[in-house]
N, C-alpha and C positions, 0 to 999 in steps of 0.2 A: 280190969280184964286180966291184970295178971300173965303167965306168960304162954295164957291162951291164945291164938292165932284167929283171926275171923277165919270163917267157910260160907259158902254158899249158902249153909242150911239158915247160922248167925249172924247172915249181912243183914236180917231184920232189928236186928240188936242193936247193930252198931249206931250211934248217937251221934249226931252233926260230928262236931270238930275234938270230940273225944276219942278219937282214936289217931294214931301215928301214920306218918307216911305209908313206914311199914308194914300196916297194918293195909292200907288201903292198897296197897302191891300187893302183895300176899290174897286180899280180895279179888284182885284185878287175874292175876295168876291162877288160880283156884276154880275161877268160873267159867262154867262150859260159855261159848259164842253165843249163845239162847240169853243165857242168866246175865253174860255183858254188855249187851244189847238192851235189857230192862234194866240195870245199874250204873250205867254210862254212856257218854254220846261226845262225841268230837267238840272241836271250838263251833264248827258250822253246825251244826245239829243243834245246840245249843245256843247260837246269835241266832237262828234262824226261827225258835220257839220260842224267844221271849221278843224278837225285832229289833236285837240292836248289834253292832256289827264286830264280827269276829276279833277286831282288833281288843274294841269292849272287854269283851272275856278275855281273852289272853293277859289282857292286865287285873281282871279279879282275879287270875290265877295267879299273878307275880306277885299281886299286893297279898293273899293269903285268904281273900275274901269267899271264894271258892276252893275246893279241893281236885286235885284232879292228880291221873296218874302219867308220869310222860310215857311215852309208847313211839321209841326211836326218838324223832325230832318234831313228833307231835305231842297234843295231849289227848287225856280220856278224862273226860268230869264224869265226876260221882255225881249222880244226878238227885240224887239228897241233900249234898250243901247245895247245889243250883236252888233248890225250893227251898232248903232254910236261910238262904242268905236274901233271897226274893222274898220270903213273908216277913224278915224281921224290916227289910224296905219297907212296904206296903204299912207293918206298923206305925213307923218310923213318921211315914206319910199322914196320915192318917192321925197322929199324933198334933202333928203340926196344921193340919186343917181343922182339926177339932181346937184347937188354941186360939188361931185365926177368928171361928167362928163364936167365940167367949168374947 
């Protein structure tokens, strides 16, 4: 990426955990309330669409498992590592029940 900056236009660009804090503020900053609304969702927006409980997320954010941006004393999840850190689960799972089944 070099010391181009995401926008709006290239947050389709942007790749799971290949891009920096920075990068994902400057995202967060950048986009009209429309555009952060389809790019991001609170801790509760996010327990509440997968079913597990706010506390949940708060710690894939501490452990690095999801990305998210703080916003005062809360957070914003990018809602791209939400889904890439939930499908490499899913493999994960799936890995291990196909082993099972062998």
């Amino acid at each position: 990426m070099g010391n181009e900056r995401p926008s709006v236009k290239n947050a389709n660009c942007l790749q799971g955990f290949g891009i920096t804090d920075e990068d994902l503020l400057n995202l967060w900053i950048q986009s009209t309330e429309k555009n952060r609304q389809e790019l991001f969702t609170d801790t509760a927006g996010a327990a509440a669409m997968i079913g597990i409980s706010q506390r949940a997320v708060r710690l894939w954010i501490d452990s690095g498992r999801i990305r998210a941006v703080p916003v005062g004393k809360k957070h914003r999840i990018w809602l791209r590592s939400l889904e890439e850190y939930l499908a490499k689960r899913i493999k994960t799972w799936q890995g291990i029940a196909d082993e099972e089944m062998n």
